[in-house]
C-alpha positions as CSV (number, residue, x, y, z in Angstrom):
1,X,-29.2,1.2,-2.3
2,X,-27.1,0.2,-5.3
3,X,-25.1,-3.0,-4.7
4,X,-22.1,-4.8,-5.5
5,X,-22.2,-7.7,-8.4
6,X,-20.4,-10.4,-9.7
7,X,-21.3,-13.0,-12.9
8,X,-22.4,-16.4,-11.3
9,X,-19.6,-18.6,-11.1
10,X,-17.1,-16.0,-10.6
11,X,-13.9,-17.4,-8.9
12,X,-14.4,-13.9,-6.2
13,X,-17.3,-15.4,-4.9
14,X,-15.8,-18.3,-3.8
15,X,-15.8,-19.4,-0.5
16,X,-12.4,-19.8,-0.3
17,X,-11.7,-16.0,-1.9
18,X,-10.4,-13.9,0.8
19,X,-12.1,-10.1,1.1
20,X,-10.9,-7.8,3.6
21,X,-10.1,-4.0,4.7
22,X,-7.0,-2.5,5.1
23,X,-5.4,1.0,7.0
24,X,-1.8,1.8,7.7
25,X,-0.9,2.3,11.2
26,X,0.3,6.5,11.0
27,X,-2.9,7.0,9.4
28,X,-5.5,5.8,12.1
29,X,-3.7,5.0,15.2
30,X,-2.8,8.2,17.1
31,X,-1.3,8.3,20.2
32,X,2.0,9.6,19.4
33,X,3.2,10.5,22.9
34,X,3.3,6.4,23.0
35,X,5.6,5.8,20.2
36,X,9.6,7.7,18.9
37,X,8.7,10.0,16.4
38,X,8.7,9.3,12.7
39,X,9.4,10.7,9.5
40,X,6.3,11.7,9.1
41,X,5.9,13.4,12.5
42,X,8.8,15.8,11.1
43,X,7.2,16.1,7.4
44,X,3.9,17.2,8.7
45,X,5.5,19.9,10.9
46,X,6.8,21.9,8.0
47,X,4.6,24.4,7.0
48,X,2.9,23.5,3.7
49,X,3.6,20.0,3.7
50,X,0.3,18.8,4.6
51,X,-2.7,20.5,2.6
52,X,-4.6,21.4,5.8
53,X,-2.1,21.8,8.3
54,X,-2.7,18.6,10.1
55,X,-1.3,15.7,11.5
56,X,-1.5,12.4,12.7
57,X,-0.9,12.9,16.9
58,X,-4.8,11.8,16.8
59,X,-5.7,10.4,13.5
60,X,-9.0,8.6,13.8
61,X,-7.5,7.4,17.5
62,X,-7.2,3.8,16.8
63,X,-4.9,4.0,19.6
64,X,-7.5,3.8,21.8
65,X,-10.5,2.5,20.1
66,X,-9.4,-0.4,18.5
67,X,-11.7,-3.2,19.8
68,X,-14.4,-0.7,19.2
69,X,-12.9,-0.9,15.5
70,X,-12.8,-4.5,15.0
71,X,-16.1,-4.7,16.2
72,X,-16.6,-2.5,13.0
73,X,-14.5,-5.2,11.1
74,X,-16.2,-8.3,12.5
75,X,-19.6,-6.2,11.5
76,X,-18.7,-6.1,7.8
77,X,-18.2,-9.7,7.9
78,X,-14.6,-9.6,5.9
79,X,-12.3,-13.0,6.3
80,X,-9.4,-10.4,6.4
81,X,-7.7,-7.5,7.8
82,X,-4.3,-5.4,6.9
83,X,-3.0,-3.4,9.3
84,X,0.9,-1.7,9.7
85,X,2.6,-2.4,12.5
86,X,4.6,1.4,13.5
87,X,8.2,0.6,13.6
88,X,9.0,3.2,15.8
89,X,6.2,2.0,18.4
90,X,7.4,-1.4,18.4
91,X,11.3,-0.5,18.4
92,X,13.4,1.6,21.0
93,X,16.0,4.1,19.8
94,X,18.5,1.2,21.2
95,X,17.3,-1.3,19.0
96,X,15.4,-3.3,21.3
97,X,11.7,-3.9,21.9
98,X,9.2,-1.4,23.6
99,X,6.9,-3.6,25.7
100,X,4.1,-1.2,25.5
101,X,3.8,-1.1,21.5
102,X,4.1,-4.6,21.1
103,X,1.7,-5.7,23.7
104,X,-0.7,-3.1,21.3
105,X,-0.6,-5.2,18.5
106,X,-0.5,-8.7,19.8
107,X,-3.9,-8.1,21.3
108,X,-5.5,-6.7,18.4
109,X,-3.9,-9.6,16.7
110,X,-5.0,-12.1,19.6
111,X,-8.7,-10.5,19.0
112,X,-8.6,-11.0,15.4
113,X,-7.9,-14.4,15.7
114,X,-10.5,-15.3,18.1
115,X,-12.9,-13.8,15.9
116,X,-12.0,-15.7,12.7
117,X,-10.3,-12.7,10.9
118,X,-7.1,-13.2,9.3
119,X,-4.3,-10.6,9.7
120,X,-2.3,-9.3,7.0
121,X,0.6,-7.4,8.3
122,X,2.7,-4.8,6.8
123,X,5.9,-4.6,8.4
124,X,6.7,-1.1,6.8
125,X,4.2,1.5,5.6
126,X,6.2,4.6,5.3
127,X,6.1,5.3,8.7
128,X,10.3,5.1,9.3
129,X,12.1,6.0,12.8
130,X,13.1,9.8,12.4
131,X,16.4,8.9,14.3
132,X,17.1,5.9,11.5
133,X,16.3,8.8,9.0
134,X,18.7,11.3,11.1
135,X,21.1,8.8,9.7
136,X,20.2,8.9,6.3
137,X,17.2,7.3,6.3
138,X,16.6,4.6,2.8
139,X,19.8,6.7,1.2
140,X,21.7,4.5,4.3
141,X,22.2,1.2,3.3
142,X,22.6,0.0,6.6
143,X,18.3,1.0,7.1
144,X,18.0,-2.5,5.1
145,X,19.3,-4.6,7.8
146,X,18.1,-2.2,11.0
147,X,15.0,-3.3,8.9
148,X,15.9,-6.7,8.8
149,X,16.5,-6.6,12.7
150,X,13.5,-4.9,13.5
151,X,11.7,-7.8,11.1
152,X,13.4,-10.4,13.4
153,X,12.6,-9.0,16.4
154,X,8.5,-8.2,15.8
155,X,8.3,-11.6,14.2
156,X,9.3,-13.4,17.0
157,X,7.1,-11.4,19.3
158,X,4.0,-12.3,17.0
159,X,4.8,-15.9,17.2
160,X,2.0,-17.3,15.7
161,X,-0.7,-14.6,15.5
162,X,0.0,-13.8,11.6
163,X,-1.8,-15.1,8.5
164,X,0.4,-13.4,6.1
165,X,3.3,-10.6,6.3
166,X,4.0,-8.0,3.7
167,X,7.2,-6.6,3.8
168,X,7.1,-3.5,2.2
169,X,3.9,-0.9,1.3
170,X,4.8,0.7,-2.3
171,X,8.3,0.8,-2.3
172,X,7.8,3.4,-5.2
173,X,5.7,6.1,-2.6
174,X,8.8,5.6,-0.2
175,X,11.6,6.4,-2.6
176,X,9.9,8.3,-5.6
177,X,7.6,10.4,-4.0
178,X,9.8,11.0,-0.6
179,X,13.0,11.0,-1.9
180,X,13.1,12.1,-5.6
181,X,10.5,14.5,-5.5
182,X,9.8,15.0,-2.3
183,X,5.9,15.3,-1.7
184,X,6.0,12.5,0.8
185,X,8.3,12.2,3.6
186,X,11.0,12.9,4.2
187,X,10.6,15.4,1.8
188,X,14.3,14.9,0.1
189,X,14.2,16.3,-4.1
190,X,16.6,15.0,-6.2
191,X,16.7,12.4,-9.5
192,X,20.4,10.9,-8.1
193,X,18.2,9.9,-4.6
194,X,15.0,8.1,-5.8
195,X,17.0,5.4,-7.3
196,X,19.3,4.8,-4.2
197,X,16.7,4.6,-1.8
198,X,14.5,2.4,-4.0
199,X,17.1,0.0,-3.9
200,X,18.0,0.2,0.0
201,X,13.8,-0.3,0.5
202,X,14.2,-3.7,-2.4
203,X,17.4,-4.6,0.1
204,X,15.2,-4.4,3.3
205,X,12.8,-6.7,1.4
206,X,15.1,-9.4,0.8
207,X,16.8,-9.4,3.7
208,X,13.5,-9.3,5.6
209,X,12.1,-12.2,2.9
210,X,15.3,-14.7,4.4
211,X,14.6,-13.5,7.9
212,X,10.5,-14.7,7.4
213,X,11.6,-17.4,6.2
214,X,13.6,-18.3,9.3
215,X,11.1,-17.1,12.0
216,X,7.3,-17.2,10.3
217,X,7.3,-20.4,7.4
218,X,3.9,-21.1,8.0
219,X,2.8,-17.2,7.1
220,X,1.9,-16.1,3.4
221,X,5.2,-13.8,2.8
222,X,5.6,-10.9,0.6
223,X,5.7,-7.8,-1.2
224,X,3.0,-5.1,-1.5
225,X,3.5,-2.5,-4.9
226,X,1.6,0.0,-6.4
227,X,1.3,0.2,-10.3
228,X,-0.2,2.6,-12.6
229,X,-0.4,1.4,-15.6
230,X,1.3,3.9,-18.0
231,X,-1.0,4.3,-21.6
232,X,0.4,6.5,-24.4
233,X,-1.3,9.7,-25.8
234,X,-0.6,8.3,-29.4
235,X,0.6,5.2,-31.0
236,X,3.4,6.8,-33.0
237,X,7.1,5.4,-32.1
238,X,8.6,8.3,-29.7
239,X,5.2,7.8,-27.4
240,X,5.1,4.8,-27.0
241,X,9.1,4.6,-26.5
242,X,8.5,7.3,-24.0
243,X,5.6,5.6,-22.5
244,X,7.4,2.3,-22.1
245,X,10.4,4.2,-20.2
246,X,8.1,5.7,-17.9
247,X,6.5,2.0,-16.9
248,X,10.4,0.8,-16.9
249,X,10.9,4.0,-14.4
250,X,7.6,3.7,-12.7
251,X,6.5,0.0,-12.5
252,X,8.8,-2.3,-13.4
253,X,12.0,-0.8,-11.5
254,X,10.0,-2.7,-8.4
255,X,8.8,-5.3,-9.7
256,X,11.3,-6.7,-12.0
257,X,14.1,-7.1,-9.7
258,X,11.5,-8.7,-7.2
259,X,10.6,-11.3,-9.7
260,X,13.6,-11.7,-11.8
261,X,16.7,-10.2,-9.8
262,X,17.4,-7.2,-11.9
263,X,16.8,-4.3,-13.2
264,X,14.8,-2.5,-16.2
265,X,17.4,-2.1,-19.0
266,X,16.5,1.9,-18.9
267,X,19.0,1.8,-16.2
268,X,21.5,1.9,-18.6
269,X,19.9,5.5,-19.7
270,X,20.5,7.0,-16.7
271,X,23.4,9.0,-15.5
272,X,25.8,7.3,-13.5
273,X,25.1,9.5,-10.5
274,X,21.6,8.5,-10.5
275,X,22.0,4.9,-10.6
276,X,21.7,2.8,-7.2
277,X,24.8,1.6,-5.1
278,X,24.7,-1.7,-6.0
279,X,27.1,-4.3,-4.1
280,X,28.0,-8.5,-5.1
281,X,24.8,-10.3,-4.2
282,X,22.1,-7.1,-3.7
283,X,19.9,-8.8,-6.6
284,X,19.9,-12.2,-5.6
285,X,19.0,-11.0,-1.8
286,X,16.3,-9.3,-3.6
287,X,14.3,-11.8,-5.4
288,X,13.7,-13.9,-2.9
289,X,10.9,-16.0,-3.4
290,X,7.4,-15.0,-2.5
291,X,4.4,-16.9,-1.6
292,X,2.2,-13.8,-3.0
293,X,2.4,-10.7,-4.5
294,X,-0.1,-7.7,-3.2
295,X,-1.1,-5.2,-5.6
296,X,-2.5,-1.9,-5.5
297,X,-4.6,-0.3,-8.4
298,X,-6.3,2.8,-8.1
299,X,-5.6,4.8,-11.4
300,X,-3.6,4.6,-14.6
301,X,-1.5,7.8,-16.4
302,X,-1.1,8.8,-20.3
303,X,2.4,9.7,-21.4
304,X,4.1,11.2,-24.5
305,X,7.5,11.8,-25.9
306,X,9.7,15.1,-24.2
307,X,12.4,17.4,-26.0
308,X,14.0,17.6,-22.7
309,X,13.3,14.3,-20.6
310,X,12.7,10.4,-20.8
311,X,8.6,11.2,-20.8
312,X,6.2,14.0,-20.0
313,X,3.1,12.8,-18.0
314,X,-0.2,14.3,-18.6
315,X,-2.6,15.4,-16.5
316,X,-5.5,12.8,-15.3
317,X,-8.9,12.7,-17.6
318,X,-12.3,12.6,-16.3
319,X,-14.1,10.3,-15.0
320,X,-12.4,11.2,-11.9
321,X,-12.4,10.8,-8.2
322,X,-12.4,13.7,-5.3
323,X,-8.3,13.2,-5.4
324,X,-8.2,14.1,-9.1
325,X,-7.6,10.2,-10.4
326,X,-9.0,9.1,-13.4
327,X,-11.5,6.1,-13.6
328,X,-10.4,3.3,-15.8
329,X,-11.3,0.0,-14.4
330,X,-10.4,-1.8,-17.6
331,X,-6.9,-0.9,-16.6
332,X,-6.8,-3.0,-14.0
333,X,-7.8,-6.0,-16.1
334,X,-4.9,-5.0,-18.6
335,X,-2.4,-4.4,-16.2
336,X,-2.8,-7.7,-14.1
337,X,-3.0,-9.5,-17.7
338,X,0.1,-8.4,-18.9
339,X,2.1,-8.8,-15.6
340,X,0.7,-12.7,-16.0
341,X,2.6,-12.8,-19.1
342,X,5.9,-10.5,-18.3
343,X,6.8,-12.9,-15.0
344,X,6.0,-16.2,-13.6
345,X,3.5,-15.1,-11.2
346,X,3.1,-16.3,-7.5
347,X,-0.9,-16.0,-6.0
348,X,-1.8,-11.9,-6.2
349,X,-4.2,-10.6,-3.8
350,X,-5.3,-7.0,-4.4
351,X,-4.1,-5.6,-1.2
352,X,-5.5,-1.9,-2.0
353,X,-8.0,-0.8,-4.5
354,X,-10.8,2.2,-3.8
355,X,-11.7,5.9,-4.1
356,X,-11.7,9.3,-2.7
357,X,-15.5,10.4,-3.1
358,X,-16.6,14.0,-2.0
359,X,-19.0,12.1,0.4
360,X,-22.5,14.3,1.8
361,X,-23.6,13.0,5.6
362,X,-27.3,13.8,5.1
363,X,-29.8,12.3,7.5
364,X,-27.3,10.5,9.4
365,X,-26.3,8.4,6.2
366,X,-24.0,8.5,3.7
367,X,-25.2,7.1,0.6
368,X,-22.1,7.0,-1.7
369,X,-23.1,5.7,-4.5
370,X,-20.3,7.0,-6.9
371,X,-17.9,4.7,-4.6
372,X,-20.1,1.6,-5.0
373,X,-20.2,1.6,-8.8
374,X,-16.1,2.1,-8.3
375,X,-15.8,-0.8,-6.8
376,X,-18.4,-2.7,-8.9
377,X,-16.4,-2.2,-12.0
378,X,-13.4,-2.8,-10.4
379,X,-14.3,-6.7,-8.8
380,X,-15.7,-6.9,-12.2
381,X,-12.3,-5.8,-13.8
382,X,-10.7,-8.1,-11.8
383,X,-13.5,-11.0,-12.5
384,X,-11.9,-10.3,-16.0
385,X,-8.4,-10.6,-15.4
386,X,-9.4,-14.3,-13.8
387,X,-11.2,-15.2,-17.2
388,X,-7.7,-14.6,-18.6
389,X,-5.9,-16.9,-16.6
390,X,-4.5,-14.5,-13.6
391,X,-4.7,-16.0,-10.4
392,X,-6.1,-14.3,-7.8
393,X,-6.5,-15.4,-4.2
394,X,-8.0,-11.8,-2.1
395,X,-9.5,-8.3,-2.3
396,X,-9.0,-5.8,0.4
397,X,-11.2,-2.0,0.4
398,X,-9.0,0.8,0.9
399,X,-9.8,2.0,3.5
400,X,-11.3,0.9,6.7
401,X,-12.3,4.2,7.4
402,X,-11.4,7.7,5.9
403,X,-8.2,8.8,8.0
404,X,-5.2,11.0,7.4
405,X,-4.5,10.7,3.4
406,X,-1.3,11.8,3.8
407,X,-0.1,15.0,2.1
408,X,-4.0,15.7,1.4
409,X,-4.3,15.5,5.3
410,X,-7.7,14.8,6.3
411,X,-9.5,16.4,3.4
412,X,-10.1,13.2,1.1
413,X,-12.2,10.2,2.2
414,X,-11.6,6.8,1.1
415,X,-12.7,5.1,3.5
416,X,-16.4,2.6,3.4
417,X,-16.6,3.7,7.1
418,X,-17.2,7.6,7.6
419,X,-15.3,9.4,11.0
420,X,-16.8,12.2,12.4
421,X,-13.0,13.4,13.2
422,X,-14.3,15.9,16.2
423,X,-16.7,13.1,17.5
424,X,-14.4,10.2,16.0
425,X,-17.5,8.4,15.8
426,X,-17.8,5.7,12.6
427,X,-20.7,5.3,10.7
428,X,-20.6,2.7,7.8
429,X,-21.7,4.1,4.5
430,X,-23.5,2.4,1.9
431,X,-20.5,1.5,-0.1
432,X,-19.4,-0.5,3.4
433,X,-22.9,-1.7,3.8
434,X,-23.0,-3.3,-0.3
435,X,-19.4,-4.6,0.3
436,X,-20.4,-6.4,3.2
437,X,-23.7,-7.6,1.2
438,X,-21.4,-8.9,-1.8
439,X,-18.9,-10.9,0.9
440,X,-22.0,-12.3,3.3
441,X,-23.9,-13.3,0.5
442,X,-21.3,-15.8,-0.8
């Protein structure tokens, strides 16, 4: 079996380095009849939506195999695992507490911390209340403080359970690919939405940043984006000025006013009716300051100039994985080096990095190889970024187990655990097995 490696010495096999697994909670947990329904509920019922029809009423039924699960997650021997918490299982349509969800995740939390494993918690992973989107969803302003409230509320309930709390998963998926172009729910399509609902989403943060503060000091709080680093096809000047717009547009629209309380000067580009709603005090709310910041790498994207917009985006190269994402480790390297030098850094913990594989069961095993040596050259990718003076404090696999990928439903497997989704029984693969090797053998 191939294995995982690192250069002796590395600061990622440290002790003190935190490795873990993550999921999101519409993705694994099932039992829908036990929570209000979400946006997503809605978006997968639309014919066409979802590549294969499906859903996630069942998912990988978390719901009701979860200490079977972190029996799995004790087994890989991780210090660490991220889970979502469902808004609308935790929340009543009144605004008020459900009893039943909450008790749901207090005693996975009260099991993780009896086995040593720290919890990472996501407060929102793109699983919003349909009847909060009924009202306009992240276009509504007012979503930022029911988000804040709901923060309050959960927090509270968790008391001390929590090692760390993200407040937002890619804010960019939410608004960009749910409410500009529409691939992700709630499905909305429009360039004068994506910006208004990105900065409703950077709103909740804040708000839900001052509310952490107050209720959970002792937790690691924070954000949780996505980035793909944007390269362009050429080096002449109209690439690379498209290129850069596209990063403004794609990246840096999150993570500058996070950081630095405003944002990207491309804002000035864009029309008027597709700038965000912003009122006296939004930015400063926003950059609140965080004791980390999660990242999530999986690909980077080539750009050049356009006769008729900002930037045209090519089409992924090969290497590739089974979603159609180029392989490029070194980006990850790049990106985390340049970010180090862009904004004053707090700690970053990579809270997602992995790969789709078109993964063969044979023999009762699956020996995934092509996923290993992804994850081998990223740690080592990230072992370079740490040479360069980034400080990173965690790792987490995406994912736990393969479960419902969103829009590609349940036809792409990322996960180091295989599910058998008519038998929902797990099996680890051999990527699971070396990542568990790499973090035992510490």
């Amino acid at each position: 079996m191939k294995q995982l490696s690192l250069p002796s010495g590395s600061p990622l096999l440290a002790k003190n380095f935190t490795y873990g697994v993550a999921t999101a909670s519409f993705q694994i947990e099932g039992g829908a009849a036990d929570r209000l329904p979400c946006i997503w509920d809605t978006f997968c019922s639309k014919e066409g939506k979802i590549v294969d029809n499906s859903n996630g009423d069942v998912a990988c039924e978390h719901y009701t195999r979860w200490k079977d699960d972190i029996n799995l997650i004790e087994s890989l021997g991780v210090d660490a695992y991220r889970l979502s918490i469902s808004w609308p299982r935790v929340m009543t349509k009144s605004g008020h507490l459900n009893p039943t969800g909450v008790k749901f995740y207090t005693d996975i939390l009260d099991e993780l911390k009896r086995r040593n494993i720290k919890a990472f918690v996501t407060l929102y992973h793109w699983d919003l209340p349909q009847h909060i989107e009924d009202e306009g969803g992240w276009l509504n302003r007012n979503t930022a403080y029911e988000f804040a409230h709901y923060t309050d509320l959960i927090t509270k309930a968790f008391g001390e359970r929590v090692h760390s709390y993200a407040t937002l998963n890619e804010p960019f998926c939410s608004s960009y690919l749910g409410y500009e172009i529409g691939v992700h729910a709630p499905g909305i399509v429009g360039r004068e939405f994506g910006r208004k609902a990105a900065h409703h989403l950077l709103l909740g943060h804040g708000l839900a940043m001052q509310v952490l503060a107050k209720n959970s000091p002792n937790t690691l709080n924070g954000i949780v984006l996505n980035f793909t680093p944007c390269y362009s096809v050429t080096q002449s000047e109209d690439d690379l000025k498209a290129t850069a717009f596209a990063d403004d547009y794609i990246n840096q629209w999150y993570m500058q006013p996070v950081m630095q309380g405003k944002y990207p000067d491309i804002i000035k580009q864009l029309p008027k009716a597709h700038r965000p709603d912003i009122l006296d005090g939004d930015m400063e709310i926003i950059a609140q300051p965080l004791d980390y910041l999660g990242v999530n790498f999986y690909t980077r994207m080539h750009y050049q100039a356009s006769e008729t917009d900002f930037y045209h985006e090519l089409p992924h190269k090969a290497p590739m994985t089974d979603i159609g994402w180029e392989i490029y480790p070194k980006a990850l390297t790049e990106l985390l080096v340049s970010l180090n030098e862009k904004y004053t850094l707090p700690p970053i913990y990579i809270t997602e990095n992995g790969a789709a594989m078109a993964d063969e069961f044979k023999d009762g095993e699956i020996k995934d190889n092509d996923r290993i040596e992804y994850y081998h050259e990223h740690l080592n990718a990230l072992h370079n970024a740490t040479e360069q003076g980034v400080k990173v404090h965690g790792y987490f696999a995406w994912s736990l187990m393969d479960n419902f990928e969103w829009a590609e439903g349940y036809l792409k497997r990322f996960g180091i655990v295989h599910v058998d989704y008519n038998t929902q029984k797990r099996t680890v693969k051999a990527s699971g097995k070396a990542y568990s090797n790499l973090i035992t053998s510490r």
